[in-house]
DRENDO-1510 file (C-alpha; in Angstrom, 1 decimal, always signed):
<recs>
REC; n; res; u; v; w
REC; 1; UNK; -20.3; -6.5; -2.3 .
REC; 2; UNK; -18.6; -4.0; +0.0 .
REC; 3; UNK; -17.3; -1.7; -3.1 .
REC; 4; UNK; -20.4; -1.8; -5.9 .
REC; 5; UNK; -19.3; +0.9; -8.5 .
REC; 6; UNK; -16.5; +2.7; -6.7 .
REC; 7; UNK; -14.0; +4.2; -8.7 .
REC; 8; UNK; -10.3; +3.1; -7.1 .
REC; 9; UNK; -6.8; +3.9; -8.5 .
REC; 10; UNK; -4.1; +1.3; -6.9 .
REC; 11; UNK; -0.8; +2.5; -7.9 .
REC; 12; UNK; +1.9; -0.6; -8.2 .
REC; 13; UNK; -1.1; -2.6; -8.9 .
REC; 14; UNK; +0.9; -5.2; -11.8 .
REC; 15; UNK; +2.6; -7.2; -9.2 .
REC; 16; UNK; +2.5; -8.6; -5.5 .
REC; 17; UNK; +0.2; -6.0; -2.7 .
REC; 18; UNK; -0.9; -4.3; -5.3 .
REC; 19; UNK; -2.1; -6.3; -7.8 .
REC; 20; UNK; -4.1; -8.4; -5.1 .
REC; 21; UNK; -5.5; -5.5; -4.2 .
REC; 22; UNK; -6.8; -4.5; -7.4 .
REC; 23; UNK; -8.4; -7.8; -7.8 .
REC; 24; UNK; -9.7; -7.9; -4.5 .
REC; 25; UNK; -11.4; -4.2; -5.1 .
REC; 26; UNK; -12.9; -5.8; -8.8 .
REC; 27; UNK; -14.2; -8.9; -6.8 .
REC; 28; UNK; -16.2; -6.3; -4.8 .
REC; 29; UNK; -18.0; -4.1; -7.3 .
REC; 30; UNK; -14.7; -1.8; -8.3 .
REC; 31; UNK; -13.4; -0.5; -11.5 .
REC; 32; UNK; -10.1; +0.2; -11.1 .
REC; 33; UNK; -7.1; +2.2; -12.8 .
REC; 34; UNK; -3.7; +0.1; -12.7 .
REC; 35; UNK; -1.2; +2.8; -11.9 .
REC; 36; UNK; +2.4; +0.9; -13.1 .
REC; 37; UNK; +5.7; +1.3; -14.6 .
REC; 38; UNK; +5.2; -2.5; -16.4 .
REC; 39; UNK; +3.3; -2.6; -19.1 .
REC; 40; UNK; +2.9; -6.2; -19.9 .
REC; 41; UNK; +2.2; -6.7; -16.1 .
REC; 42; UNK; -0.5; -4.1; -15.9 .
REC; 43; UNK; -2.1; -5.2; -19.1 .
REC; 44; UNK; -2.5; -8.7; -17.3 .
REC; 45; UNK; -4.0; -7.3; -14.2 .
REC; 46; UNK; -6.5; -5.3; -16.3 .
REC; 47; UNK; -7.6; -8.5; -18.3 .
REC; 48; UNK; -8.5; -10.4; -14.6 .
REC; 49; UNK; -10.2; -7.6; -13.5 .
REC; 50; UNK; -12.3; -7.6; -16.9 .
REC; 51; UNK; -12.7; -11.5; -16.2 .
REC; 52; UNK; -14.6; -10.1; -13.5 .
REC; 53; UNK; -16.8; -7.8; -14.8 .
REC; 54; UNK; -15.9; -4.9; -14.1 .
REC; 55; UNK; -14.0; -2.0; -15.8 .
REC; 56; UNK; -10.0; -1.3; -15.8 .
REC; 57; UNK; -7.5; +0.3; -17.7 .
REC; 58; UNK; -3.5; +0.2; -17.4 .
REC; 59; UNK; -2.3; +3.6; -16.8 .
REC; 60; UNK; +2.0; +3.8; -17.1 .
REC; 61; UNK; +3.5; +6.2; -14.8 .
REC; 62; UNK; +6.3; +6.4; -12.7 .
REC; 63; UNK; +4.3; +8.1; -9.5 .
REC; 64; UNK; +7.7; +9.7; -8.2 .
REC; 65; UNK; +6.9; +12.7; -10.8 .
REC; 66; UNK; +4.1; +15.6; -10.5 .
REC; 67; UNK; +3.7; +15.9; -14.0 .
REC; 68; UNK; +3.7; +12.1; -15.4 .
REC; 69; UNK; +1.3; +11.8; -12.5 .
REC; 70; UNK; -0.9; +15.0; -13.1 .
REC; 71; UNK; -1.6; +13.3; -16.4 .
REC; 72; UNK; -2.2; +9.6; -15.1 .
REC; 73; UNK; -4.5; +10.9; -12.7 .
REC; 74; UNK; -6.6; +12.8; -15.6 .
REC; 75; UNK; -6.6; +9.9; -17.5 .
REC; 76; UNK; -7.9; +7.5; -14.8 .
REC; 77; UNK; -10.2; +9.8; -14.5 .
REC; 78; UNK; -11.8; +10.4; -17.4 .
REC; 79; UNK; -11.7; +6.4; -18.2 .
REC; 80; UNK; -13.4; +5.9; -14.8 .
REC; 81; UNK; -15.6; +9.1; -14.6 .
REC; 82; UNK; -14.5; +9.9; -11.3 .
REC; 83; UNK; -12.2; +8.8; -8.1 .
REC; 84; UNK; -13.2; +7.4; -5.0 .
REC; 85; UNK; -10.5; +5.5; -4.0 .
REC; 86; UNK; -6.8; +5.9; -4.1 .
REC; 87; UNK; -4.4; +2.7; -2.9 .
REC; 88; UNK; -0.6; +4.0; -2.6 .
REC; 89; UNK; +1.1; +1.2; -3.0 .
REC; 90; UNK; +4.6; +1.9; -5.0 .
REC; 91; UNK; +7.3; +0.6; -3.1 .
REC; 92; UNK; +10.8; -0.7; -4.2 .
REC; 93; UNK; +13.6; -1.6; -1.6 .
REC; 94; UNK; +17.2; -1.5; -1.7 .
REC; 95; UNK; +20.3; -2.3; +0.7 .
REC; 96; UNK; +22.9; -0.8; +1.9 .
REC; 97; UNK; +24.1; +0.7; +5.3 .
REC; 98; UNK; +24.0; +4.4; +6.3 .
REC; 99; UNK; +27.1; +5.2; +6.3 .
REC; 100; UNK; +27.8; +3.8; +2.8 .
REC; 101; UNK; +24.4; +4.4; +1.1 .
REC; 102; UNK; +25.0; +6.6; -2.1 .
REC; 103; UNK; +22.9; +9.7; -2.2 .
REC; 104; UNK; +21.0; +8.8; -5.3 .
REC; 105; UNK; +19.6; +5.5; -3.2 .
REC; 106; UNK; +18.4; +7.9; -0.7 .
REC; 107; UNK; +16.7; +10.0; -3.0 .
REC; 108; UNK; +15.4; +6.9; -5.4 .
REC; 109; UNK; +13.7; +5.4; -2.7 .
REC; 110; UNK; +12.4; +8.8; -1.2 .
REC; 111; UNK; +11.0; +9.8; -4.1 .
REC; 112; UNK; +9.4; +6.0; -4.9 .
REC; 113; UNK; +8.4; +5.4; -1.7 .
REC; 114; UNK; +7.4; +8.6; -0.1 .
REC; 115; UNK; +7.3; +11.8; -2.6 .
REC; 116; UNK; +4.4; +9.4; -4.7 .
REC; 117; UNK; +2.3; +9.4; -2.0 .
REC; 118; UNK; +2.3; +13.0; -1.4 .
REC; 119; UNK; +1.9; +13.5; -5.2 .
REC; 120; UNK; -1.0; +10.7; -6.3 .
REC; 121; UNK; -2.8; +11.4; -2.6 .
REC; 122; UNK; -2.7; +15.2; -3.3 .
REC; 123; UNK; -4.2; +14.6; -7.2 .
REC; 124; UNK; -6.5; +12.4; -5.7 .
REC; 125; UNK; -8.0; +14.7; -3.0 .
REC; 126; UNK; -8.4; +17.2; -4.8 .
REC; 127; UNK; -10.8; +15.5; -7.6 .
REC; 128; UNK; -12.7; +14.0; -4.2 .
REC; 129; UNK; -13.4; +17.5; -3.0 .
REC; 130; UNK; -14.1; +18.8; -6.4 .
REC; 131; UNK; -16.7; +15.4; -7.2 .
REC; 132; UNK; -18.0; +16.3; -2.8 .
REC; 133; UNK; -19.2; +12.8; -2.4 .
REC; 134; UNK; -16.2; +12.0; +0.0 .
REC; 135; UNK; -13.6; +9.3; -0.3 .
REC; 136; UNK; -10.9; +6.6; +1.0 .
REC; 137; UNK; -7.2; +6.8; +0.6 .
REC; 138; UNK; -5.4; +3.8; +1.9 .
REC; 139; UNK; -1.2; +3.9; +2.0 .
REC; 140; UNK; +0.8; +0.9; +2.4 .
REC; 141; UNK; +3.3; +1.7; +5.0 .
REC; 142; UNK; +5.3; -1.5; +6.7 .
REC; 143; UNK; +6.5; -2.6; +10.6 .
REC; 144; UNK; +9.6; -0.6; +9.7 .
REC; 145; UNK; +8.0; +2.3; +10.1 .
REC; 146; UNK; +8.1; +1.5; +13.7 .
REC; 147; UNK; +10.6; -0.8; +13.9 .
REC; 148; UNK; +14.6; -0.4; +12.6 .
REC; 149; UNK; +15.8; -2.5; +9.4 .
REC; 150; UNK; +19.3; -2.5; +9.6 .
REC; 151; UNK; +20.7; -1.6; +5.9 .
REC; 152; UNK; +17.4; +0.1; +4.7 .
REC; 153; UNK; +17.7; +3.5; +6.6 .
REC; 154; UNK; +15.5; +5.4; +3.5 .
REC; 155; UNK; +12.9; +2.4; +3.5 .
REC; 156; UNK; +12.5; +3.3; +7.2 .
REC; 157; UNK; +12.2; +6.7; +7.3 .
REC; 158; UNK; +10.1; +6.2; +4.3 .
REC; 159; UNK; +7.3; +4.5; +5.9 .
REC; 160; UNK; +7.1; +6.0; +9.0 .
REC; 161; UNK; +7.1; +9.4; +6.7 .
REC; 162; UNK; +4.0; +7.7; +5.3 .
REC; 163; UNK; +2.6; +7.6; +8.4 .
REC; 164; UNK; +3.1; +11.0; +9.8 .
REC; 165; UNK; +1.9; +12.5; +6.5 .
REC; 166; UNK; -1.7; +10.4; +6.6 .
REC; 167; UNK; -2.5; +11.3; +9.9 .
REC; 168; UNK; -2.1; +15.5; +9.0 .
REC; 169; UNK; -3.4; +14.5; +5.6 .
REC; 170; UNK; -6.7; +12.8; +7.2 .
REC; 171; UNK; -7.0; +16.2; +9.9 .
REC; 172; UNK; -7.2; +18.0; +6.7 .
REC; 173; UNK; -9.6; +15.4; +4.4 .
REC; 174; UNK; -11.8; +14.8; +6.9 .
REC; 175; UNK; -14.3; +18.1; +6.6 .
REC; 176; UNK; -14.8; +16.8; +3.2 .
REC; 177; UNK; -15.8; +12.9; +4.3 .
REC; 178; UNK; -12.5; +11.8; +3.0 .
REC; 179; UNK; -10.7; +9.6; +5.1 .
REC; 180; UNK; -7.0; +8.6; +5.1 .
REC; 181; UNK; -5.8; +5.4; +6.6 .
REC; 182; UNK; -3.0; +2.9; +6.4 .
REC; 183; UNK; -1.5; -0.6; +6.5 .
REC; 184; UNK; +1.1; -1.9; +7.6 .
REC; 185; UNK; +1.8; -5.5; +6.4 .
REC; 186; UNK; +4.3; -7.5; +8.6 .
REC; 187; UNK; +6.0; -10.6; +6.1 .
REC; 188; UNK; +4.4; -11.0; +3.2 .
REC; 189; UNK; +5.0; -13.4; +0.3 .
REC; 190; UNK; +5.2; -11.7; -2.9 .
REC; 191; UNK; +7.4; -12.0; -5.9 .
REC; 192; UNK; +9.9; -9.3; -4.7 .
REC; 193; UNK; +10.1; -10.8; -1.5 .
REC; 194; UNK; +9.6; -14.2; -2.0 .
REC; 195; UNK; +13.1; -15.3; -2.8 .
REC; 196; UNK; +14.1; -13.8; +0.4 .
REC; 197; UNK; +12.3; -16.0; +2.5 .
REC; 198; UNK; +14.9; -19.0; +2.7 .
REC; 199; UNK; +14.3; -21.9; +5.6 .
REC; 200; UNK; +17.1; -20.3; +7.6 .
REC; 201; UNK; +14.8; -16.7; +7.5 .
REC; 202; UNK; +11.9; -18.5; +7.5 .
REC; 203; UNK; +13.0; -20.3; +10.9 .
REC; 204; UNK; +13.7; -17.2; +12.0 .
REC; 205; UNK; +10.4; -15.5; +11.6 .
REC; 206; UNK; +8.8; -18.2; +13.1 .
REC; 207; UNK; +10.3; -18.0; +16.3 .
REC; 208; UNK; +9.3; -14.1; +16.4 .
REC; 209; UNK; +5.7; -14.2; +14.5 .
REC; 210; UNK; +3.3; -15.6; +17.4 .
REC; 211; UNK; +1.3; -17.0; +14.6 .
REC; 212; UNK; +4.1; -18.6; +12.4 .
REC; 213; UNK; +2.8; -17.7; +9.5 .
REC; 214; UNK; +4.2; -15.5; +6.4 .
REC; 215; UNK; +1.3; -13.4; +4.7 .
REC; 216; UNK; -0.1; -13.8; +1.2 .
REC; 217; UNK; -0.9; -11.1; -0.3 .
REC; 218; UNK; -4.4; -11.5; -0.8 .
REC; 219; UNK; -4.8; -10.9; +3.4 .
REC; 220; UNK; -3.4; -7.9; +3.3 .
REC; 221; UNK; -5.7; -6.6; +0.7 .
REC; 222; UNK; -8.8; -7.3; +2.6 .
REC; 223; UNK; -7.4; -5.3; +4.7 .
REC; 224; UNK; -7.3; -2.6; +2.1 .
REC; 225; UNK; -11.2; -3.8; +1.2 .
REC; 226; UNK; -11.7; -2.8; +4.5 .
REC; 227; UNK; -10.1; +0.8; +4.6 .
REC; 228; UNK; -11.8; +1.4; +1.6 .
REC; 229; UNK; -15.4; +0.2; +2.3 .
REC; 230; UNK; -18.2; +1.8; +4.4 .
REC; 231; UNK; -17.0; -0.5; +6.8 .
REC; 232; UNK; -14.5; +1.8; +7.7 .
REC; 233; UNK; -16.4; +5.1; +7.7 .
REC; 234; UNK; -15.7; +6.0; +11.6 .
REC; 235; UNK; -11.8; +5.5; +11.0 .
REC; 236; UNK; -9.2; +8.2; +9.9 .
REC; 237; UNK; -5.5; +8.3; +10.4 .
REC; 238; UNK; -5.1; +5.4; +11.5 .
REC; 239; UNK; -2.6; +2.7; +11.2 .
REC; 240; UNK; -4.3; -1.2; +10.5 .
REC; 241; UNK; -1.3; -3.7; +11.5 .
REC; 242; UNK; -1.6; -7.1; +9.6 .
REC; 243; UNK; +2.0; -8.7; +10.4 .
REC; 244; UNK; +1.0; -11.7; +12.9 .
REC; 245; UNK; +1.6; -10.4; +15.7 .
REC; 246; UNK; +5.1; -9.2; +15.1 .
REC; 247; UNK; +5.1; -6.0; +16.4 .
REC; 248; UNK; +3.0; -6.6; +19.7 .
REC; 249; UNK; +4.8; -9.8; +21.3 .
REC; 250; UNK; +7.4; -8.7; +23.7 .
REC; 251; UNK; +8.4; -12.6; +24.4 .
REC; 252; UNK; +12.0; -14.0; +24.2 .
REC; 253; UNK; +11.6; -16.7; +21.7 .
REC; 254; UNK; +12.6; -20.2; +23.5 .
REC; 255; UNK; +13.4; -18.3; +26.8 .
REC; 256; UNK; +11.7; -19.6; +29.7 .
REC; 257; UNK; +11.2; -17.3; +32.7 .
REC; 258; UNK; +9.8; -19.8; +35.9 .
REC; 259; UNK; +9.0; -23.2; +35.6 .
REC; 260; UNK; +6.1; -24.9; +37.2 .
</recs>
């Protein structure tokens, strides 16, 4: 098992990415803290992971805070005796153009989606120094850091926020062995998103994803197995793209340039 007796926090760990990643980290040898804003959720993930033999607690918090998560990240770590791994997963989404988007949008999904992974990376770094043994942090970023999503303009600059503050987090980590890496899934079935993917977007995807295929969650955590693993140990502010090929095919979906 790639993670035998690591210590990993996953924060939005009671639902979708985050929850398979949780599960994913107890399959290989992980206790785990379930950071998360539902209760009943988190309490279920816990019980799977304890199906599994390892060691878990729910932890409430809403990560957009320094002080709620100050005191989550003492308590994971006194349940778990120490940190090794930090998942920032927390993400919520909401609509609306630019030029209408109400201010407290902005800020709601700033603050979820960005602010929390200043915050939990910056309590987790500085119990990794403290314990000197080194460490992984792994963000969940998204293709829209790099590409536009029209009516989402504080998702976007979000994740590509995510991204700029890994790499100048990892320069900074990496004198004390902790690297700082991230994801960023292309379409992924989960139960947020899964309602959105109706034949009509479905068809559409297909005709842009070279491999036609919409994620499960459970293949973007290995991806996270991997960040977090020794696997990995050569690798530091870098961006791991898991979306299909999305992103890298140029082509113009039934276009045909020559003919033989």
């Amino acid at each position: 098992m790639k993670l035998t007796n690591k210590r990993a926090v996953v924060t939005g760990a009671a639902s979708g990415i985050g929850k398979a990643i949780a599960l994913s980290f107890a399959r290989e040898g992980a206790d785990v803290a379930v950071l998360d804003i539902n209760a009943e959720k988190s309490a279920e993930v816990v019980s799977a992971i304890q199906s599994l033999g390892r060691k878990a607690v729910a932890i409430s918090c809403d990560v957009g805070y320094a002080d709620r998560v100050a005191q989550a990240f003492d308590a994971a770590e006194t349940f778990l005796g120490g940190i090794d791994i930090l998942v920032n997963n927390t993400g919520v989404i909401r609509f609306s153009p630019i030029v209408d988007m109400p201010e407290e949008d902005w800020d709601h999904i700033l603050r979820t989606n960005l602010k929390s992974v200043f915050l939990c990376s910056q309590q987790a770094a500085r119990r990794m120094i403290k314990q000197g043994t080194g460490g992984r942090i792994v963000s969940i970023s998204s293709i829209h850091a790099v590409l536009s999503e029209p009516n989402c303009g504080h998702y976007t600059a979000a994740k590509g926020g995510i991204e700029s503050f890994s790499r100048t987090l990892a320069s900074e980590l990496a004198p004390h062995k902790i690297t700082v890496n991230f994801i960023r899934p292309g379409a992924t079935f989960t139960e947020l998103t899964t309602p959105m993917y109706t034949d009509a977007v479905k068809r559409s995807l297909f005709e842009r994803v070279p491999l036609k295929e919409i994620a499960e969650a459970d293949w973007i955590a290995s991806g996270a197995v991997f960040l977090a693993s020794e696997d990995s140990r050569y690798m530091t502010g870098q961006s791991l793209t898991m979306d299909g090929g999305y992103v890298m095919d140029g082509s113009l979906p039934s276009a045909e340039y020559c003919k033989e």
